[in-house]
C-alpha positions as CSV (number, residue, x, y, z in Angstrom):
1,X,48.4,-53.8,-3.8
2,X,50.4,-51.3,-2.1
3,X,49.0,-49.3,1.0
4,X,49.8,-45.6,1.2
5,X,49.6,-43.9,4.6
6,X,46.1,-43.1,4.1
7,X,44.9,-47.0,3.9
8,X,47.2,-47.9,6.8
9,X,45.9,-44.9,9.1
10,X,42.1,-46.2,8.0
11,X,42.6,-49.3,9.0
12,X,44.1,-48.7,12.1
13,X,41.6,-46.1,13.0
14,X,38.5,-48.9,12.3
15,X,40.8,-51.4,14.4
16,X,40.9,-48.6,17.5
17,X,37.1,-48.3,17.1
18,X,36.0,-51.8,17.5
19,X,38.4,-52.0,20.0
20,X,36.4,-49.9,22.0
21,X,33.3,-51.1,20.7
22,X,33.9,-54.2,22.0
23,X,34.3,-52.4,25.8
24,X,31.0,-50.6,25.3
25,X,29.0,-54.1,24.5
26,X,29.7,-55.2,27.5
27,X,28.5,-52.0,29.3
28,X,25.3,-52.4,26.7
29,X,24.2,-55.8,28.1
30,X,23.9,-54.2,32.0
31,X,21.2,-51.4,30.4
32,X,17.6,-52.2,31.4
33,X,14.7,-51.6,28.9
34,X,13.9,-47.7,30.5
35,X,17.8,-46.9,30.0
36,X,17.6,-47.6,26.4
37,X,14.4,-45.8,26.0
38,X,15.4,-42.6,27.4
39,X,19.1,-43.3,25.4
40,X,17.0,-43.1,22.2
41,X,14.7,-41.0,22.5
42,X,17.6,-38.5,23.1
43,X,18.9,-39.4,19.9
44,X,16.1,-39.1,18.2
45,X,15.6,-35.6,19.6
46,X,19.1,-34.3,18.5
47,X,18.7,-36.4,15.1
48,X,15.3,-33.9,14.4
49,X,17.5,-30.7,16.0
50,X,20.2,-31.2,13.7
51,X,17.9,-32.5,10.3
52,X,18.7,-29.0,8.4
53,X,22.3,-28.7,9.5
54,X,22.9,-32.3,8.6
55,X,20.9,-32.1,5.1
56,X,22.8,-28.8,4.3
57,X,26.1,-30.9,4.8
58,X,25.5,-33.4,3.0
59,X,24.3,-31.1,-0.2
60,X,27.3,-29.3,0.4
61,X,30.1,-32.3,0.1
62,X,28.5,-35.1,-2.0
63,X,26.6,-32.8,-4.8
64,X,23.6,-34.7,-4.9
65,X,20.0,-34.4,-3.9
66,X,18.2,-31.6,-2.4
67,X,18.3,-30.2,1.1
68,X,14.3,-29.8,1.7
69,X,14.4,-33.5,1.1
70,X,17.1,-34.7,3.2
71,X,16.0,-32.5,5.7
72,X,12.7,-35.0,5.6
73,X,14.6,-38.2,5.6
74,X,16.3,-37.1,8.2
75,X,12.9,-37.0,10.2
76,X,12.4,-40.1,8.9
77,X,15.1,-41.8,10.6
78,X,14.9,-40.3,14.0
79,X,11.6,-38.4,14.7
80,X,9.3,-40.7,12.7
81,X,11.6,-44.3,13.3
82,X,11.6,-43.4,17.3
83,X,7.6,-43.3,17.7
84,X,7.5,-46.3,16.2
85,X,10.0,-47.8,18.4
86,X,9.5,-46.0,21.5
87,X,7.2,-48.7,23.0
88,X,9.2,-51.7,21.2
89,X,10.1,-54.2,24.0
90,X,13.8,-55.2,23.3
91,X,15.6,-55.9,26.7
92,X,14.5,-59.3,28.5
93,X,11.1,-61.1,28.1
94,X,9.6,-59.8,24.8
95,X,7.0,-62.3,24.7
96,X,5.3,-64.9,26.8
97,X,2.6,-67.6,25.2
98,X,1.1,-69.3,28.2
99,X,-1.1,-71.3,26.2
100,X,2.4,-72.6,24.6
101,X,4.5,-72.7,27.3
102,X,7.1,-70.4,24.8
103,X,9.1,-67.5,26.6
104,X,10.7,-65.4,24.3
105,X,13.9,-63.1,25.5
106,X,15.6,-60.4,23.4
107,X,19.7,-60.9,23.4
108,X,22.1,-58.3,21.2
109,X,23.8,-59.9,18.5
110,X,27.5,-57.5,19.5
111,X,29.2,-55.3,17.7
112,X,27.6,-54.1,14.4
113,X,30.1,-53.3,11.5
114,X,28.3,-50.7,9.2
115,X,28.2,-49.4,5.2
116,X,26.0,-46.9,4.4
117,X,25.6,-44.9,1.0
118,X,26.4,-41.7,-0.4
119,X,23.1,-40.8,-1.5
120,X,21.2,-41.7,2.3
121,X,24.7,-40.6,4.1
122,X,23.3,-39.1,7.1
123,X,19.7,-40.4,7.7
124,X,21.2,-43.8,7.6
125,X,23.5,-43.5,9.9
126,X,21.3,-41.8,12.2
127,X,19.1,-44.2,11.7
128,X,21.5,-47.7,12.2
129,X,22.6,-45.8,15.5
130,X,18.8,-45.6,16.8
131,X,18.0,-49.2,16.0
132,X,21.6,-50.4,17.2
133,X,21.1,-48.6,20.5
134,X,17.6,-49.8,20.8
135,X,18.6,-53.3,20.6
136,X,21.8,-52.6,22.8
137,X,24.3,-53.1,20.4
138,X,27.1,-51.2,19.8
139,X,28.2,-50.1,16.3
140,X,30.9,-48.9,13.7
141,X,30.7,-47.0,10.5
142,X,32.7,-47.2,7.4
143,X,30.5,-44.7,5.7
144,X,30.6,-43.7,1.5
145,X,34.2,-42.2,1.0
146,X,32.7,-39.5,-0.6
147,X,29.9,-38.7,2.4
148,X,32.8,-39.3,5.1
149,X,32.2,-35.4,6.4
150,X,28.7,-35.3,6.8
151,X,28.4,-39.1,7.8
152,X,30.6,-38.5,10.7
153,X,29.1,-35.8,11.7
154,X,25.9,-37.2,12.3
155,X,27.7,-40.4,13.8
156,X,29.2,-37.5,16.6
157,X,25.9,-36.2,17.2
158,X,24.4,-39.5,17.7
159,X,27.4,-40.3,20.4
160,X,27.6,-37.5,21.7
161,X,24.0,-37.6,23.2
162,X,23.9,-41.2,23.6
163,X,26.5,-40.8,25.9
164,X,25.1,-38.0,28.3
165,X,22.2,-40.5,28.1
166,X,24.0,-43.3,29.4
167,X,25.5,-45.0,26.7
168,X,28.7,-46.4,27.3
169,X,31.6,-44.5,25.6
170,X,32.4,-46.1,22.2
171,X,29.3,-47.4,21.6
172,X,29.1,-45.6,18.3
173,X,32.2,-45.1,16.0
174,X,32.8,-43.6,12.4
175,X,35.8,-43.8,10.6
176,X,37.3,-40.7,9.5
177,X,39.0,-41.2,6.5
178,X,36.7,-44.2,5.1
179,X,38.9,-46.4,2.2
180,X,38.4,-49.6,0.6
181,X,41.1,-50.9,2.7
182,X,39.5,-49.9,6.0
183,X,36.2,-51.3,4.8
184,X,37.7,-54.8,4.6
185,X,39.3,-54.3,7.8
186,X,36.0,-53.9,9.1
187,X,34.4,-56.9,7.1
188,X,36.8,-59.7,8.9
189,X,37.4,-58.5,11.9
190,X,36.5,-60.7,14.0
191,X,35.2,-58.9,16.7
192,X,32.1,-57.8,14.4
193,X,29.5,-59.8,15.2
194,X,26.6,-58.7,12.1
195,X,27.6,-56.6,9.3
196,X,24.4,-53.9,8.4
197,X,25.0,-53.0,4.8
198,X,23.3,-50.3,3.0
199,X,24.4,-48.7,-0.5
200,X,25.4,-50.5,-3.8
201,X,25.0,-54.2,-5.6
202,X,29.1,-54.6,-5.1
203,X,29.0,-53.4,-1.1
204,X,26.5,-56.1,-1.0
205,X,28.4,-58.6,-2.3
206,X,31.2,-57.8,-0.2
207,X,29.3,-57.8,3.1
208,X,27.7,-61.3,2.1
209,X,30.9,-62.6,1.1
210,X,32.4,-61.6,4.5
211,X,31.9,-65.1,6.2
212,X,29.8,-63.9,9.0
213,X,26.0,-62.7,9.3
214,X,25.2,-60.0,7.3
215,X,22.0,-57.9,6.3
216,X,23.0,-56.7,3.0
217,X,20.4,-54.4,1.2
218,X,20.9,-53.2,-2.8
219,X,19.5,-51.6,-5.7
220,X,16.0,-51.6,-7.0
221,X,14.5,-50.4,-9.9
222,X,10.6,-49.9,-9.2
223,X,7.9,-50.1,-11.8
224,X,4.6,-48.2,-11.2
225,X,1.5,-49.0,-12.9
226,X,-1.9,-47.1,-13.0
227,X,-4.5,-48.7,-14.5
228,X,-7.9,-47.7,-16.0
229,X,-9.4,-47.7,-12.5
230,X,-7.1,-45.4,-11.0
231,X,-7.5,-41.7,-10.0
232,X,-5.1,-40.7,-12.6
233,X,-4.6,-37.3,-11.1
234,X,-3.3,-37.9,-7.6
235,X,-1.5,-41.2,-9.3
236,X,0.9,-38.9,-11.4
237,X,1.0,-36.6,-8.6
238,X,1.8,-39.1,-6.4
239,X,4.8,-40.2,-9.0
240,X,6.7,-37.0,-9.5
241,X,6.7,-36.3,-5.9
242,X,8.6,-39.1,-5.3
243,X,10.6,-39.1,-8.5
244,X,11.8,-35.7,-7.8
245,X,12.0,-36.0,-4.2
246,X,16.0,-35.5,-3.0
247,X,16.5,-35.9,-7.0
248,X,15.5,-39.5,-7.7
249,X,18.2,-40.7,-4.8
250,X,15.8,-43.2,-2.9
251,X,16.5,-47.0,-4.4
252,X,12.8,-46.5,-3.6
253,X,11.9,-44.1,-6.6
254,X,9.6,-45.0,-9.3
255,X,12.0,-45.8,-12.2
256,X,9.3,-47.1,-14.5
257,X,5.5,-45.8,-15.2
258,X,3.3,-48.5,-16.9
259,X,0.0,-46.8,-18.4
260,X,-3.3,-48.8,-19.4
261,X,-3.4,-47.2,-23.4
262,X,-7.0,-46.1,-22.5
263,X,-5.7,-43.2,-20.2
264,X,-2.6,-43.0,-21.9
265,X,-3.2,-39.3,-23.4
266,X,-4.2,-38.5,-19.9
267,X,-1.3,-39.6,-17.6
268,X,1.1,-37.9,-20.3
269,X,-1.5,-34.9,-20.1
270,X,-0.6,-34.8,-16.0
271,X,3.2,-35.4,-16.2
272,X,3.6,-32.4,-18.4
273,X,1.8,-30.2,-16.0
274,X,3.9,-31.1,-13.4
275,X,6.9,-30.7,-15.7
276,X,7.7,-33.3,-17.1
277,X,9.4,-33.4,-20.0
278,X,9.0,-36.1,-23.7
279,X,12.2,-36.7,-24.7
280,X,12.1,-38.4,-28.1
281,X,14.2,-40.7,-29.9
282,X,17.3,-38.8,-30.5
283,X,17.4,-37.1,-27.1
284,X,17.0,-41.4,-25.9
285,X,20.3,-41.6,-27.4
286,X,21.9,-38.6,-25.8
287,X,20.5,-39.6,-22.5
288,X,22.4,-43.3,-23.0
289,X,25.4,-41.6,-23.9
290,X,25.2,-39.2,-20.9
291,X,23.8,-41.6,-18.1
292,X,24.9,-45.0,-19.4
293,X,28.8,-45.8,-18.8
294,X,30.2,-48.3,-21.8
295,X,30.5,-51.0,-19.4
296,X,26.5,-50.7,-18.5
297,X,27.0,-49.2,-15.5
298,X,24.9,-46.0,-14.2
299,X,27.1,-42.7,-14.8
300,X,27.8,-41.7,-11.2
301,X,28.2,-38.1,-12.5
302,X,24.2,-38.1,-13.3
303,X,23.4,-39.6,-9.9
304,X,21.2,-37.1,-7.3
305,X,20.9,-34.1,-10.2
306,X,17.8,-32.3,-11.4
307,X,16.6,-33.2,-14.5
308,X,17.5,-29.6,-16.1
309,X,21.2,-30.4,-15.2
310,X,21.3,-34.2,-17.0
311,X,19.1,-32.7,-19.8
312,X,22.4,-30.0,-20.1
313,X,24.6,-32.5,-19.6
314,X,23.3,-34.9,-22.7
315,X,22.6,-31.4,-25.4
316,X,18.9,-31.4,-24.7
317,X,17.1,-28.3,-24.4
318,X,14.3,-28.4,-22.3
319,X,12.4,-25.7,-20.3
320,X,14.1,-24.2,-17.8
321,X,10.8,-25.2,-15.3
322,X,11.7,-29.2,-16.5
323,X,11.2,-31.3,-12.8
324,X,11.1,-34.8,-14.6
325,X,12.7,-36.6,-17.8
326,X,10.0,-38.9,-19.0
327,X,11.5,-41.6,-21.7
328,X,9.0,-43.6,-24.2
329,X,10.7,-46.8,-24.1
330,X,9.5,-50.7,-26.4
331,X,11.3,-52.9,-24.1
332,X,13.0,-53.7,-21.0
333,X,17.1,-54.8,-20.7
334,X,20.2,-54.2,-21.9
335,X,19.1,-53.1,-25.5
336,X,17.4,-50.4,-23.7
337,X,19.8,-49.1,-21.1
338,X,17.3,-46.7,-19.7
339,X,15.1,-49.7,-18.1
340,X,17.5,-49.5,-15.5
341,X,17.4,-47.9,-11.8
342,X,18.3,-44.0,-12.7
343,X,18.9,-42.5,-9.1
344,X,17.5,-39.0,-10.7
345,X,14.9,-37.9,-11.9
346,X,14.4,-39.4,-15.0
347,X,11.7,-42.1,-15.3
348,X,11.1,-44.6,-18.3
349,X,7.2,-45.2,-19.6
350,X,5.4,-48.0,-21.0
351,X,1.6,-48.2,-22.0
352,X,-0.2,-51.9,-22.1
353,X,-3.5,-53.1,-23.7
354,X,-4.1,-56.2,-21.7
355,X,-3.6,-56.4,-17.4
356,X,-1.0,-59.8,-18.1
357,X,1.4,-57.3,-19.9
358,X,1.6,-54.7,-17.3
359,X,2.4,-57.8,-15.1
360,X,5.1,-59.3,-17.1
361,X,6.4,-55.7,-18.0
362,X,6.8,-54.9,-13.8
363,X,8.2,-58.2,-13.4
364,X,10.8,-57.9,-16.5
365,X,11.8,-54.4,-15.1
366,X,12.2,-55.6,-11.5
367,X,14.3,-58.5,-12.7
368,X,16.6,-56.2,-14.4
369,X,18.3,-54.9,-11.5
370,X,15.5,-54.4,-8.9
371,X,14.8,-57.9,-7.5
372,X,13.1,-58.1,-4.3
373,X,13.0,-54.8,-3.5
374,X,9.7,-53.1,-4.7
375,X,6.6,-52.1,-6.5
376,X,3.9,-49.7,-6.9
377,X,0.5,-50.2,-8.3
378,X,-2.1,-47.3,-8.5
379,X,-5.5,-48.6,-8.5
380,X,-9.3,-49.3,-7.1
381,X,-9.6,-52.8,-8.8
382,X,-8.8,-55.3,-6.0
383,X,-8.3,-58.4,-8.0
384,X,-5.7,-56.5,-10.0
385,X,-4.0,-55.4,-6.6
386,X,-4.3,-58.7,-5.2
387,X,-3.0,-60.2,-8.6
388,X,-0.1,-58.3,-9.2
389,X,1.2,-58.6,-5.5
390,X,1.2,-62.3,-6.3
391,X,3.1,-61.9,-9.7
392,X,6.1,-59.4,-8.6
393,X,9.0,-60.8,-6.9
394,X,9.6,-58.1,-4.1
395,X,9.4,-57.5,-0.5
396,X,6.9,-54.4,-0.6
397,X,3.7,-53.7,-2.6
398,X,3.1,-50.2,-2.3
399,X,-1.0,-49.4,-3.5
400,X,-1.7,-45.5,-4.1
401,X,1.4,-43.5,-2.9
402,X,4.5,-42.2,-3.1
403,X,7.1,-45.2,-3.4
404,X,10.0,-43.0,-2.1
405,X,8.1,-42.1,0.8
406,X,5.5,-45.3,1.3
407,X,8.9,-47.8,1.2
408,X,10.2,-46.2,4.0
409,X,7.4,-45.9,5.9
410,X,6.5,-42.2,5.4
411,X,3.0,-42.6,3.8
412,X,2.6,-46.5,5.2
413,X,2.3,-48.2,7.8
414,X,5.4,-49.7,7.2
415,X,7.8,-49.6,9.5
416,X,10.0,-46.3,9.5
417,X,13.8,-47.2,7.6
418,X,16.5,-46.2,5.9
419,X,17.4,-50.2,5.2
420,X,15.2,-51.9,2.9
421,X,15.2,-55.7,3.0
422,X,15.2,-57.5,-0.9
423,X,15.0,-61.0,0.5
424,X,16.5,-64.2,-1.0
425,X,15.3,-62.9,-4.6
426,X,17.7,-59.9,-4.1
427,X,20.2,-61.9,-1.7
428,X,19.2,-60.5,1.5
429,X,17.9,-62.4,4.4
430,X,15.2,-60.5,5.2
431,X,12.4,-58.7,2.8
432,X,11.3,-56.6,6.3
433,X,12.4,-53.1,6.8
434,X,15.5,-53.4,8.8
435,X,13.9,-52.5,12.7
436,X,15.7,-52.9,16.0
437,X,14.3,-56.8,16.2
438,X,16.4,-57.7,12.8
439,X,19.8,-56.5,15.5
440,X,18.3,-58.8,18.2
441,X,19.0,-62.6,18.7
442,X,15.9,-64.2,20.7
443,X,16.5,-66.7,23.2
444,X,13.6,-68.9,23.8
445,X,12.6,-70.9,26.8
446,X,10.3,-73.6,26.4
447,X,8.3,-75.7,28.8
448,X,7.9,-79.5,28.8
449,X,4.3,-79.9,27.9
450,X,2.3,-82.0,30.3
């Protein structure tokens, strides 16, 4: 393949910036717990400043999602990720078992090489500069080609402070003019020490295929079920808020409702009062044509719209007050495209007669493209709580609330992140969300017992 002056000039620029990463790591190891603190908690301070600015420019050059909602993930990632990591202890002793004789020590794992999406582009990097700071480490970005604006914007902003905090200079770096070629570059260099990969199935792949450590978190494609003991009112509710939320962009989204047929004529009752629109079944074939690429791939041109736009987009006419595309669908796979993860706001819906087929539907649907990542169940039956954790393959259960929001911690008590671990079912090595400990290797000294 032949390299124009733009690849050559991106790969020279990522080269230059782990150069100087590499300079700043060693700077990183001399800062005591305190320094770090006060480093992120500037960072933190200047994420929530900028949260409007940042949201509005990311609207403004990726077309997707919704600036009230950004503006929110952006909190996420600094204001809400830094109290829950102000009092995190990861410089020296982090732990001491007497009874054991086990001391445990916190040790960076160096320079972090890092992929973030398009449709997260600035709380994600805001938020992989908090946790790589926190954990002294140093970090790159080779951010979503078409978020590289915004995305190093928010990487400035993050430097920037860090530095008149204390940071070394060069402790954070963002590619300018992000390619394929540069992203490579950055994969096997090998002065990259961990590679912290957010975005699509492929990016995965790459980071895992990389030959070095990697935490490499995909797609999922979330199934919700409320059954007959649920409060179907705040359970819908609780749906489109975060199917709608920043236009469906979270991989955390609801992509699939599950209805017990006894409050069937309820639930639908619920998601047209919040707008939701029926398609039926020749608007199900204008929405495959419109969202479905020939090669089974999800039409990027649909990703992060309203529902009104990709009802436009397909010939459907719906109200102009629309919020939601709701989709009746018998089955779950490649005969019915829709089953997949939508990234907008357009959510497939399945009714059951017995509990076993909600189960095996969530499971079907989370095995089609969603393994590992997560699940929502809304309901007041414990054993059916208890029972479906056991039966769904993924790394959160999420009981009454929002998935967008309760995944990354907004509504949970989960910890606050932009980086969603799938574990081995999804080919990740972690099913945590990604915290400063993931970015940490611990040294352990252990005592001869007597």
């Amino acid at each position: 393949m032949k390299l124009v002056d733009r690849d050559l000039a991106s790969i020279q620029e990522i080269r230059g910036l782990i150069k100087r990463a590499v300079v700043a790591q060693e700077k990183l190891l001399t800062l005591e717990q305190e320094e770090v603190n006060i480093i992120t908690r500037e960072m933190a301070l200047a994420g929530k400043k900028a949260a409007r600015a940042l949201a509005e420019l990311a609207v403004e050059e990726t077309g997707l999602g919704v600036v009230e909602d950004k503006v929110t993930k952006n909190l996420i990632a600094t204001e809400n990720l830094y109290e829950y990591i102000k009092n995190l202890k990861t410089v020296g002793v982090l732990n001491t078992d007497e009874a054991a004789g086990v001391i445990e020590m916190g040790e960076p794992v160096g320079v972090i090489g890092a992929l973030t999406p398009v449709t997260n582009p600035t709380s994600t990097v805001m938020y992989k500069c908090i946790i790589a700071l926190k954990s002294r480490n140093a970090i790159v970005f080779n951010p979503h080609p078409t978020a590289a604006r915004c995305s190093k914007a928010a990487a400035e902003i993050m430097a920037r402070v860090a530095v008149a905090a204390g940071a070394p200079e060069g402790a954070i770096g963002c590619v300018t003019s992000p390619t394929l070629e540069s992203s490579q570059e950055m994969l096997r260099h090998p002065d990259i020490a961990l590679i912290l990969a957010t975005g699509g199935s492929g990016m995965v792949r790459a980071a895992y295929s990389a030959g070095k450590p990697a935490i490499g978190v995909g797609p999922g494609n979330v199934p919700a079920v409320i059954d007959g003991s649920a409060d179907v009112t705040k359970a819908v509710a609780d749906i489109v808020l975060s199917k709608t939320f920043d236009n469906g962009t979270i991989c955390a989204s609801e992509q699939a409702v599950i209805v017990e047929e006894g409050i069937l004529s309820q639930v639908v009752e619920e998601f047209l009062r919040h707008g939701g629109y029926f398609v039926n079944e020749r608007e199900i074939k204008a929405l495959e044509g419109t969202m479905v690429l020939p090669d089974g791939r999800l039409n990027p041109r649909i990703v992060g719209q309203p529902a009104t736009k990709i009802a436009e987009l397909a010939g459907i006419s719906v109200p102009a007050e629309t919020r939601l595309l709701v989709v009746p669908l018998a089955g779950v796979g490649k005969r019915f495209p829709l089953s997949m993860e939508k990234l907008s706001p357009v959510l497939a819906l399945y009714s059951f007669r017995k509990w076993e087929n909600a189960c095996r539907l969530a499971r079907e649907l989370v095995c089609f493209g969603g393994l590992g990542h997560t699940a929502v169940i809304h309901s007041k039956d414990q054993e059916h709580i208890r029972e479906f954790a056991n039966k769904i393959p993924v790394g959160r259960v999420l009981v009454n609330t929002p998935a967008s929001h309760g995944a990354v911690g907004g509504t949970t008590g989960l910890a606050p992140a932009l980086t969603l671990g799938s574990g081995t079912w999804g080919k990740c090595s972690s099913t945590d969300n990604i915290s400063p400990l993931h970015l940490l290797n611990i040294k352990r000294i252990a005592f001869g017992k007597k």
